[in-house]
TORKENU-371266 format. One record per residue (C-alpha): x, y, z; residue in three letters. Coordinates in steps of 0.25 Angstrom, whole numbers. Example, Ala and Ser with C-alpha at 12.3 -4.5 7.8 and 13.67 -1.06 7.14 Angstrom:
// TORKENU-371266
REC  east north    up residuo
REC    49   -18    31     ALA
REC    55    -4    29     SER
This chain:
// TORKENU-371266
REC  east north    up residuo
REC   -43   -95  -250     UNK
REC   -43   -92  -236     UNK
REC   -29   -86  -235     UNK
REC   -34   -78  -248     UNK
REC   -49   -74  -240     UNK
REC   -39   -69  -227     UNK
REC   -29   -60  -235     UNK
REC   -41   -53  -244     UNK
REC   -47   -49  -230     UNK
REC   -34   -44  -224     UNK
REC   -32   -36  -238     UNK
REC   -46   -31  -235     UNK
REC   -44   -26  -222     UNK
REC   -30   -20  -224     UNK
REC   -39   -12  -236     UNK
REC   -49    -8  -225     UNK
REC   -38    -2  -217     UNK
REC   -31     6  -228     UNK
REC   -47    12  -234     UNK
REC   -47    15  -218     UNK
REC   -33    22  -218     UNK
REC   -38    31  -232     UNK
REC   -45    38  -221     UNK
REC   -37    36  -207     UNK
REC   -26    40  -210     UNK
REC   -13    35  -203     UNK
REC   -20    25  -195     UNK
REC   -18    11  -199     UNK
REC   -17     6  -186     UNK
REC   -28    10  -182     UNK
REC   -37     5  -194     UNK
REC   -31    -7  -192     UNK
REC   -37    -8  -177     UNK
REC   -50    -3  -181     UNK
REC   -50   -15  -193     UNK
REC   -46   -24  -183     UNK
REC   -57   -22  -174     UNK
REC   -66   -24  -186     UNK
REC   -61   -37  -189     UNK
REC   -62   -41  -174     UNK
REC   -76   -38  -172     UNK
REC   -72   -28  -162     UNK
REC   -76   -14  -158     UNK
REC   -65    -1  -157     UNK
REC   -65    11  -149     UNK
REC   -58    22  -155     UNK
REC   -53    35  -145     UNK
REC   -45    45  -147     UNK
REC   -46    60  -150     UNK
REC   -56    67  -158     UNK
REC   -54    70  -173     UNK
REC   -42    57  -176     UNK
REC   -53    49  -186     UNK
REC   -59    39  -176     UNK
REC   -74    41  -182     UNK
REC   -67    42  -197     UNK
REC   -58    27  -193     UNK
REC   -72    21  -192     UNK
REC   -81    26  -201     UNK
REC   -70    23  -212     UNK
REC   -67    10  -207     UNK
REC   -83     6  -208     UNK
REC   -81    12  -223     UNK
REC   -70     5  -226     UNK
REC   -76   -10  -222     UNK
REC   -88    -7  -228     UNK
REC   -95    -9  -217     UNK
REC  -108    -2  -212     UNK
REC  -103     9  -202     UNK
REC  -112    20  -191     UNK
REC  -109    30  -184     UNK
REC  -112    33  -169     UNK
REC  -109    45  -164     UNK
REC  -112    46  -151     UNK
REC  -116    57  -140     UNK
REC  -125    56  -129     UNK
REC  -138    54  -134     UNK
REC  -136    42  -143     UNK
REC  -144    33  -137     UNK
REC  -141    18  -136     UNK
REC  -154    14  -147     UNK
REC  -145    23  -156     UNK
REC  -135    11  -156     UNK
REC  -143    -1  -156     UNK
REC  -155     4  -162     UNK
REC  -171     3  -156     UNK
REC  -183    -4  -159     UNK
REC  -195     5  -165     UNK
REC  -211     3  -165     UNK
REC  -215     4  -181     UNK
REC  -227     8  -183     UNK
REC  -228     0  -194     UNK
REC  -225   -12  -192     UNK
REC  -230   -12  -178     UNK
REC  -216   -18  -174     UNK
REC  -203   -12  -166     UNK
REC  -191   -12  -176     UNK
REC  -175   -10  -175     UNK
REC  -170     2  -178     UNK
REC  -155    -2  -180     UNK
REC  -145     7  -172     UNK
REC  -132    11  -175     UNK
REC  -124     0  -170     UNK
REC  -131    -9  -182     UNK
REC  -118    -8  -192     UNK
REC  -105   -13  -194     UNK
REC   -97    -3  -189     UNK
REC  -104     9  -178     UNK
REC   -94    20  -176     UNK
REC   -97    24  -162     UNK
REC   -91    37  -163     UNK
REC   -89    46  -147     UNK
REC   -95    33  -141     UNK
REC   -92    39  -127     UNK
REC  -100    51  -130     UNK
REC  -114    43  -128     UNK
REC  -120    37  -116     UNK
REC  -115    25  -110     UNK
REC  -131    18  -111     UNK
REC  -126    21  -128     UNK
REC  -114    15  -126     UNK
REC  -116     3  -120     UNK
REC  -128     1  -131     UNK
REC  -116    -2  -141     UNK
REC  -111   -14  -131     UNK
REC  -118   -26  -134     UNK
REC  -116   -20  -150     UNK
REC  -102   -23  -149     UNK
REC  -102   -32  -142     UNK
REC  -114   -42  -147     UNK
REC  -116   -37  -160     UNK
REC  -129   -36  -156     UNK
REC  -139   -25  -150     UNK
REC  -150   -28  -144     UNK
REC  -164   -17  -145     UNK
REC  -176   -21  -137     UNK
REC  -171   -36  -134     UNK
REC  -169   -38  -147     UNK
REC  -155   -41  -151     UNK
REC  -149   -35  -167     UNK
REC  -138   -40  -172     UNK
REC  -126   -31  -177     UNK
REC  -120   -30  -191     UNK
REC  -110   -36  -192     UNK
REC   -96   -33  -192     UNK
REC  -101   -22  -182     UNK
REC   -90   -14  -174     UNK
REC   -91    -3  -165     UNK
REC   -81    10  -167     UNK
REC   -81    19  -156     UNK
REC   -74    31  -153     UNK
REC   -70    40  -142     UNK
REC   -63    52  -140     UNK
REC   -53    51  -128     UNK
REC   -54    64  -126     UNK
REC   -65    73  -120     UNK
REC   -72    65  -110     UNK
REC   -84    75  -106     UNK
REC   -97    70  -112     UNK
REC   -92    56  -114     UNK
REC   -96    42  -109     UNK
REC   -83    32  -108     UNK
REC   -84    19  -113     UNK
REC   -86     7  -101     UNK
REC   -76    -3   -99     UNK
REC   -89   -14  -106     UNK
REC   -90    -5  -118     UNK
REC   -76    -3  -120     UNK
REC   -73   -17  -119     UNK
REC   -82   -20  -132     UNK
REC   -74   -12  -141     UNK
REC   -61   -22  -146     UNK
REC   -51   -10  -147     UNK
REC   -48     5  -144     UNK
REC   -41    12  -152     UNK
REC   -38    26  -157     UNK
REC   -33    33  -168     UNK
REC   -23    44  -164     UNK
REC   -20    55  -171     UNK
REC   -13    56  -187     UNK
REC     2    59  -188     UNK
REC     4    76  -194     UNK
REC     5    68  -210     UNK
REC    -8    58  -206     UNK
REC   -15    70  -204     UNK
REC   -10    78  -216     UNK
REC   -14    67  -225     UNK
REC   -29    67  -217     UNK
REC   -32    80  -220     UNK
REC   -28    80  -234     UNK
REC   -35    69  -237     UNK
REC   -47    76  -231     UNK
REC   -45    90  -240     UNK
REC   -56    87  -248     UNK
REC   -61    74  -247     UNK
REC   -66    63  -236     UNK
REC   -55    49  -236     UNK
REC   -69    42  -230     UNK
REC   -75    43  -244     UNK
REC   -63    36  -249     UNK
REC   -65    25  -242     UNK
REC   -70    12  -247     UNK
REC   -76    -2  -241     UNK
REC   -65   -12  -242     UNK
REC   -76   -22  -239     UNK
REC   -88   -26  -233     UNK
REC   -95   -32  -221     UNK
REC   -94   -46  -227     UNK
REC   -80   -44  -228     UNK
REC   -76   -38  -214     UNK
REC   -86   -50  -208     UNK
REC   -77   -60  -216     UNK
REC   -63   -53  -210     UNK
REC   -70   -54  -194     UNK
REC   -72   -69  -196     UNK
REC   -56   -70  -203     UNK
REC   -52   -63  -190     UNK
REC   -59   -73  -181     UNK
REC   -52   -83  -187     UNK
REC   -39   -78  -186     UNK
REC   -30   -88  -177     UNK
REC   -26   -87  -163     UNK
REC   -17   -96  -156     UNK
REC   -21  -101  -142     UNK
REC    -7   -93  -138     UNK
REC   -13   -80  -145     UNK
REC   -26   -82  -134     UNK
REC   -19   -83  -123     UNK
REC   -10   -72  -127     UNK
REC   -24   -63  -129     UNK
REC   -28   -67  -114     UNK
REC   -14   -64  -107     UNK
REC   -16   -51  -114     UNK
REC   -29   -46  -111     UNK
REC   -29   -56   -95     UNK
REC   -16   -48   -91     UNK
REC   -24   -34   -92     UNK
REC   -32   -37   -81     UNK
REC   -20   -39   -70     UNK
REC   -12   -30   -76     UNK
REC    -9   -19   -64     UNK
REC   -12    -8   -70     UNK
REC   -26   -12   -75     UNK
REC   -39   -11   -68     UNK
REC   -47   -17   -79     UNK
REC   -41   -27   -88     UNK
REC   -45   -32  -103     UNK
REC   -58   -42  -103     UNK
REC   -59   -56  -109     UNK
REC   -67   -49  -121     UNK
REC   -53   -41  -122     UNK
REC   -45   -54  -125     UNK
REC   -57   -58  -136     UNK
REC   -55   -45  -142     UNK
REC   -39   -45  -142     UNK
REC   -41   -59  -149     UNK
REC   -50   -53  -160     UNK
REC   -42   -40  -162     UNK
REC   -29   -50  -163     UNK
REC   -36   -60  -174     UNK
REC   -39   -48  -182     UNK
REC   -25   -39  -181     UNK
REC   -21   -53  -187     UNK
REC   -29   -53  -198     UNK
REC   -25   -39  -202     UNK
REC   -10   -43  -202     UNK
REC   -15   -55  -209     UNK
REC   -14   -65  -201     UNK
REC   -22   -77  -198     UNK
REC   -17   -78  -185     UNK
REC   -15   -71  -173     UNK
REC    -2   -66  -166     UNK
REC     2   -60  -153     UNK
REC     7   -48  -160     UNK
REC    -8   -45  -165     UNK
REC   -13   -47  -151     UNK
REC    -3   -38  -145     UNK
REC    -9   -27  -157     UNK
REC   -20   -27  -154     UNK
REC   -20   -27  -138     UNK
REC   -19   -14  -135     UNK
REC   -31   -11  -143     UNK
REC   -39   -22  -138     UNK
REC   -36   -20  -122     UNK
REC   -31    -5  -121     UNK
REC   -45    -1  -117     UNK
REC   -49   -14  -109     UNK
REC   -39    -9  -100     UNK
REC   -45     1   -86     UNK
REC   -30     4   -79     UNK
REC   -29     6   -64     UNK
REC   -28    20   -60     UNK
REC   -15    18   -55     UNK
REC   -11    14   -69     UNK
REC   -17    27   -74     UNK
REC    -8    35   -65     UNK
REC     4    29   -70     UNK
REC     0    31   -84     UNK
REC    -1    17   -87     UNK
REC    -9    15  -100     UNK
REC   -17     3  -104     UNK
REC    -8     1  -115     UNK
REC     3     2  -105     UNK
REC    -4   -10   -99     UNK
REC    -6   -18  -112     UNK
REC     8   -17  -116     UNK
REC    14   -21  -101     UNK
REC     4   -33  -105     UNK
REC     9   -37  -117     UNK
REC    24   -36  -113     UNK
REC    21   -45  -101     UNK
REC    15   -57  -112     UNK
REC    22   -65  -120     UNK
REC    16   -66  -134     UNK
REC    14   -82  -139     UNK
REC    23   -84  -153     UNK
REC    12   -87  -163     UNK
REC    15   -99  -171     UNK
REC     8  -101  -185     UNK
């Protein structure tokens, strides 16, 4: 029965990704990192340019799992008790009372997150991080699941408010989404002639379900070998010559997480190096500050990772 419980959640989440891709077209792979860090408990960054469906990934993946879904959008004068909500005097009752913010849903769409002050910014760290905010001394816990999608433009920097190293370390991955090939973008724009693919869109499942997939991932094994492979990983960014600030223990949590789910969604119970090696560069690419002697040779943190990984020798899983 448990074999039979495993394989209808894969089946379920394999249908989330192809109700995503009615609408993202071309993009599997990045679906599938976005699902992934859904099934890890995890929080994504997406940057690239403007106009390449980062705000349309999310809104349709919140659709597409059935779960409750709000949309930031921020500029400078979105104030921090717009995320975690305020307490207000009723007149009434006689009584102050929470006024929910919009961090009080499963998935908050955090859209040009470096376009609003740093004091707004930080109001989201102990959300993704706790689950939890805390108004007045008074502490509210978050629906759950609850995940943070956040995007950013790479370009056009006046106006803007990058991300701290502490907040950027709360998100599990950054990803991007890159533009379609000449026939992706055909298909999008006749698909769009006279109708919206968002309203074709259905939920696969609900909150109950994506629950019971985070708690199948958790349980996904991992050989003590797997562990130390993790460790050697994330450990080897912080002396590597080329770096200036390494990944954090937290990094090497993550990477464990982002590895029991990439199993899952191959459907697999247990975890292998080659789902580790996946899901690295996601998980530590923007972990990573370079020196700036790096930066004038043109080194890349991906440069880094891959010197990494080359000098490691991956354990042989045995089943």
């Amino acid at each position: 029965m448990h074999k039979e419980i495993a394989e209808e959640q894969n089946r379920q989440i394999k249908q989330i990704i192809d109700e995503v891709e009615k609408v993202i077209v071309g993009k599997r792979d990045v679906v599938k990192m976005l699902v992934i860090a859904l099934l890890s408990g995890g929080h994504v960054l997406i940057e690239d340019v403007p106009g390449v469906g980062k705000t349309m990934l999310a809104t349709t993946l919140a659709k597409a799992t059935g779960l409750m879904s709000r949309r930031a959008q921020f500029t400078p004068d979105v104030m921090a008790s717009d995320i975690t909500g305020f307490t207000i005097y009723n007149k009434e009752t006689n009584e102050f009372e929470y006024r929910p913010g919009m961090v009080m849903c499963n998935i908050l769409l955090a859209d040009e997150i470096n376009r609003t002050s740093p004091k707004t910014q930080s109001a989201l760290l102990e959300a993704m991080e706790e689950q939890r905010v805390t108004v007045d001394s008074v502490t509210y816990e978050l629906p759950q699941p609850f995940m943070v999608i956040a995007t950013q433009n790479e370009l056009g920097f006046v106006g803007t408010y990058p991300l701290p190293e502490a907040q950027l370390d709360r998100f599990l991955m950054k990803i991007s989404v890159g533009y379609p090939t000449q026939e992706q973008e055909v298909n999008i724009i006749a698909s769009r002639q006279t109708a919206d693919p968002l309203e074709s869109v259905s939920a696969i499942c609900n909150k109950r379900d994506i629950l019971s997939c985070i708690e199948a991932v958790q349980h996904v094994n991992i050989e003590p070998s797997i562990y130390r492979y993790i460790v050697q990983l994330v450990s080897s960014t912080r002396g590597h010559r080329a770096v200036l600030l390494g990944a954090s223990p937290r990094a090497s949590l993550l990477l464990m997480r982002a590895s029991q789910a990439c199993a899952f969604l191959s459907g697999r119970a247990y975890v292998t190096p080659e789902d580790v090696l996946r899901m690295t560069p996601h998980v530590l690419e923007h972990r990573l500050q370079l020196t700036q002697d790096a930066k004038v040779r043109k080194m890349t943190e991906i440069n880094v990772l891959r010197e990494i990984a080359k000098s490691i020798t991956p354990p042989y899983h045995r089943q």
